[in-house]
C-alpha positions as CSV (number, residue, x, y, z in Angstrom):
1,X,7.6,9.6,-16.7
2,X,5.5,9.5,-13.7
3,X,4.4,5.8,-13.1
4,X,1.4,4.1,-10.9
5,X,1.9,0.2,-10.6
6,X,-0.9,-1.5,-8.5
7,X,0.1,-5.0,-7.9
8,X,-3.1,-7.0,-7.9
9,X,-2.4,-10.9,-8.0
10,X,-5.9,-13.6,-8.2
11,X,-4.2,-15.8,-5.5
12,X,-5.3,-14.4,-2.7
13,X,-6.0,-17.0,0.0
14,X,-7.4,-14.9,3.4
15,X,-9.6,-13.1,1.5
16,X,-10.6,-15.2,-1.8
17,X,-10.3,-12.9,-4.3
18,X,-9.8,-9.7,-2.4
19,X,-9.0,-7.2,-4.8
20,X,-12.1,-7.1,-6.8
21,X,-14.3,-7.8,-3.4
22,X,-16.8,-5.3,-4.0
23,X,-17.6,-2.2,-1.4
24,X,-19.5,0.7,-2.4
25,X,-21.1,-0.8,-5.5
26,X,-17.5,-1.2,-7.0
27,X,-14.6,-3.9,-6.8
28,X,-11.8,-2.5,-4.2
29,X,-9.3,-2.3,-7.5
30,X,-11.8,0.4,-9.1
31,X,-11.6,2.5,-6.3
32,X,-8.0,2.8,-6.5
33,X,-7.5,2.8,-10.0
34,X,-9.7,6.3,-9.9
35,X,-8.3,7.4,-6.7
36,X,-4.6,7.3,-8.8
37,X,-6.9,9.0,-11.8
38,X,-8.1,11.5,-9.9
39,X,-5.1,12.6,-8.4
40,X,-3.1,13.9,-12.1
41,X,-0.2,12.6,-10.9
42,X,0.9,9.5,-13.4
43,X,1.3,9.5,-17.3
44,X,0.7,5.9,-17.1
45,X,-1.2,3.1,-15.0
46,X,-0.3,0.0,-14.7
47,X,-1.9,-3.3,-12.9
48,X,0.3,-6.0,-12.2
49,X,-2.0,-8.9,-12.3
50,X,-1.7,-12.8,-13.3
51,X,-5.4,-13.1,-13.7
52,X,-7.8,-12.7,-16.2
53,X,-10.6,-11.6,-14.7
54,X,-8.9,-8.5,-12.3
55,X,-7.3,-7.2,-15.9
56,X,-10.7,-7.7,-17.5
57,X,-12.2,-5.4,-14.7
58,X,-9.2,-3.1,-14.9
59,X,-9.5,-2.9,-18.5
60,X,-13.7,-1.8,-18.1
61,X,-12.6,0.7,-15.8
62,X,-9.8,2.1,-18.7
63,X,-7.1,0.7,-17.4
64,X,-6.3,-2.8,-19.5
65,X,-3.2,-4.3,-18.2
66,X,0.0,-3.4,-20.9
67,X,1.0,-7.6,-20.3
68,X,0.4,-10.1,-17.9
69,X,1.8,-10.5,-14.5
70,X,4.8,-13.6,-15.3
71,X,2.8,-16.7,-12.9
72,X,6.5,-16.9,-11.0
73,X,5.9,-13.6,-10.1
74,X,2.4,-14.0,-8.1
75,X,2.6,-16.7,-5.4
76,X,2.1,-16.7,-1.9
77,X,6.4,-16.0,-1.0
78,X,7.1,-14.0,-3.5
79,X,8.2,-9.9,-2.5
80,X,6.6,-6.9,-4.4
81,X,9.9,-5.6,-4.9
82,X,11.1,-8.2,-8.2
83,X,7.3,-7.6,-9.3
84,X,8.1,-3.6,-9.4
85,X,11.4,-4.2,-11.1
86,X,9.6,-6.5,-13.9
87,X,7.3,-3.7,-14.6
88,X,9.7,-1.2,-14.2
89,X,11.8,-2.9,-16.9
90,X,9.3,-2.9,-19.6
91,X,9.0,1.3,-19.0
92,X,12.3,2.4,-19.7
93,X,12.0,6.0,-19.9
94,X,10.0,6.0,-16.2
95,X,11.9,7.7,-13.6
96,X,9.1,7.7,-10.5
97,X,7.1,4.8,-9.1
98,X,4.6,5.1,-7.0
99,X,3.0,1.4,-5.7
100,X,-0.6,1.8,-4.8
101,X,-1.8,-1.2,-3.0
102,X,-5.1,-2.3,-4.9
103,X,-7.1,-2.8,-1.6
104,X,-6.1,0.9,-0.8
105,X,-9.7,2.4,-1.0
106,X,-9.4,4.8,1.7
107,X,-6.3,6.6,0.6
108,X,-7.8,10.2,-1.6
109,X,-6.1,12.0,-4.5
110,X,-4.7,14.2,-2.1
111,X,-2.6,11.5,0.1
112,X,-0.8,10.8,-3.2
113,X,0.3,14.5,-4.0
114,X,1.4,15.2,-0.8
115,X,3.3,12.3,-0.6
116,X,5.0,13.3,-3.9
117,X,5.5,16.6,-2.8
118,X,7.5,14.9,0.1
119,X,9.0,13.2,-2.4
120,X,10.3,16.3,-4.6
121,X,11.2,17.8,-1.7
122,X,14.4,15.6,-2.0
123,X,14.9,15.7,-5.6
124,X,13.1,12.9,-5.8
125,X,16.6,10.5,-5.0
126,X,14.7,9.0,-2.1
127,X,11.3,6.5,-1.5
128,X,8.5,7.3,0.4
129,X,6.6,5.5,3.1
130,X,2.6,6.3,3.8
131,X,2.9,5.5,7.7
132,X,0.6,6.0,10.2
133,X,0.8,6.3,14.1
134,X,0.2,3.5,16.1
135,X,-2.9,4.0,18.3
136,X,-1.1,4.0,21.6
137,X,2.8,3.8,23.1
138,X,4.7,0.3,20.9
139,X,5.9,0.4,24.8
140,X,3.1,-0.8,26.4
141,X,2.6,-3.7,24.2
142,X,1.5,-7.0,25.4
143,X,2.2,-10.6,24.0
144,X,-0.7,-13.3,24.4
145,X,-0.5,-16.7,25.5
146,X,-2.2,-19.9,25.1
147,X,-3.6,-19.4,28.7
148,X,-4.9,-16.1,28.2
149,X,-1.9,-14.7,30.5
150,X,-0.2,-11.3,29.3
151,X,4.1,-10.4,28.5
152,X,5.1,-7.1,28.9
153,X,7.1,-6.7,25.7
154,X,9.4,-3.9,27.3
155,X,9.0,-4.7,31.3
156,X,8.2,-1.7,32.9
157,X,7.0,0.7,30.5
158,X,3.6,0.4,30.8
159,X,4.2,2.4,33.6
160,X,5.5,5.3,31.5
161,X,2.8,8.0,31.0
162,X,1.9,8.6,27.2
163,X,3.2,12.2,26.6
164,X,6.5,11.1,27.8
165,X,6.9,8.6,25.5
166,X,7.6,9.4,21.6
167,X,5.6,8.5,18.6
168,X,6.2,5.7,16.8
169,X,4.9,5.1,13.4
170,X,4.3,1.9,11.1
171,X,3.9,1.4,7.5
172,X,0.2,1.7,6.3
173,X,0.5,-0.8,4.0
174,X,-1.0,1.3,1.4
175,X,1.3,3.5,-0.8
176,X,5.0,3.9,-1.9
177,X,6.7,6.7,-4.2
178,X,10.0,5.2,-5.3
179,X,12.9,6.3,-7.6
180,X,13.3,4.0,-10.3
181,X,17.2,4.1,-9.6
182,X,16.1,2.5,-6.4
183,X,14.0,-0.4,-8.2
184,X,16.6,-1.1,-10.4
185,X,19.1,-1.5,-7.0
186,X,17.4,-1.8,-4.2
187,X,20.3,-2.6,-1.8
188,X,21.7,0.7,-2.8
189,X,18.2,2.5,-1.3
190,X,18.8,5.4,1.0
191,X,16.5,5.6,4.0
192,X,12.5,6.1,3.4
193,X,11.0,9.2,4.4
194,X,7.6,9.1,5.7
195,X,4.2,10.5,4.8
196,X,2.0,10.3,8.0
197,X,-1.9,9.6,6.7
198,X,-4.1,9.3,9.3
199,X,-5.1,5.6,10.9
200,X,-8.7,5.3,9.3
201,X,-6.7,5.8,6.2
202,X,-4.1,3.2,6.8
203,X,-6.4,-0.5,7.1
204,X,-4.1,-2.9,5.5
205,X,-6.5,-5.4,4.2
206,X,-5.2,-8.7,5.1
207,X,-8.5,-10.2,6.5
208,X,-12.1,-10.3,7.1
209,X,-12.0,-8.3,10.4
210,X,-9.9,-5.7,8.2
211,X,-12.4,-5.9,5.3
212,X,-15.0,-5.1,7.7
213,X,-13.9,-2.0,8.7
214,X,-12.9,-0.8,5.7
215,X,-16.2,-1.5,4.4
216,X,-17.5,0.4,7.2
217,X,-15.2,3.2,7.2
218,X,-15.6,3.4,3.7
219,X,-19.4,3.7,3.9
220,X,-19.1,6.3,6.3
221,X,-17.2,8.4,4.4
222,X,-20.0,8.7,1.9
């Protein structure tokens, strides 16, 4: 059994409400409830949520929430991981998760079967990671100060010319395949392998300049 969890608490603080923020007519969880839909990959979806009104739109949109999100489960500290492994534990025959962020609206059907492709690829025995490449060298970061005055994070290579530097990759923010072997253990968890997406895929919504361009990117897909 081929699972989709989307984790969708009402707590959100940054963002008041942010998974059912509407953009393109529909609330953000809509969108990824038929992006997961679309792509034929799941026998079941589930959203993870503590709060009536995100499973009352869920459930309009055909996806009604099997049982409530446990409240200890869905403050502001607590890791997706023990939320997986409560969901995971009340689908005992499921042997794939995949975690699909609910404010994921750029990610397409497509992103998801590729990344289980990669994920077959290896029986299946190890996660997957939707990364993206970070726009320019991590070597030339900077750090900011309180006077406006720049840190070279790694002193000198800012000097190093782009091509002879390698990629480097971070996690989108936006997807995970994972073997339920690996929810049930995570310390036991071999090492992710990573599905690149591209960057206007990859906005991690965590605030209003990120809702922003979603919203436009979004739109512009249209």
């Amino acid at each position: 059994m081929r699972l989709a969890v989307i984790p969708a608490r009402g707590g959100s603080k940054r963002i008041p409400r942010k998974n059912i923020v509407e953009i393109g007519g529909k609330p953000m969880i809509v969108h990824v409830l038929e992006t997961a839909r679309r792509s034929g990959l799941f026998d079941h979806i589930h959203v993870s949520t503590d709060d009536a009104e995100i499973a009352a739109i869920a459930a309009a949109a055909g996806y009604p929430p099997d049982f409530p999100r446990d409240p200890g489960l869905a403050d502001d500290h607590t890791p997706l991981m023990p939320v997986l492994q409560a969901v995971a534990a009340r689908y005992p025959g499921c042997d794939t998760i995949c975690m699909l962020m609910a404010t994921a609206i750029l990610v397409e059907p497509d992103d998801l079967i590729a990344a289980h492709q990669v994920f077959l690829s290896h029986q299946g025995r190890r996660p997957v990671l939707a990364v993206a490449d970070f726009p320019c060298p991590v070597e030339w970061a900077f750090r900011l100060h309180a006077d406006h005055s720049l840190e070279e994070i790694q002193p000198g290579m800012g000097n190093v010319r782009s091509q002879d530097l390698p990629k480097a990759y971070y996690d989108s923010g936006t997807f995970y395949f994972y073997p339920a072997a690996v929810i049930e253990d995570p310390k036991s968890a071999p090492a992710y392998l990573a599905h690149p997406i591209p960057r206007w895929k990859a906005v991690d919504i965590d605030g209003p300049e990120d809702l922003e361009m979603a919203d436009r990117l979004f739109r512009g897909r249209l």
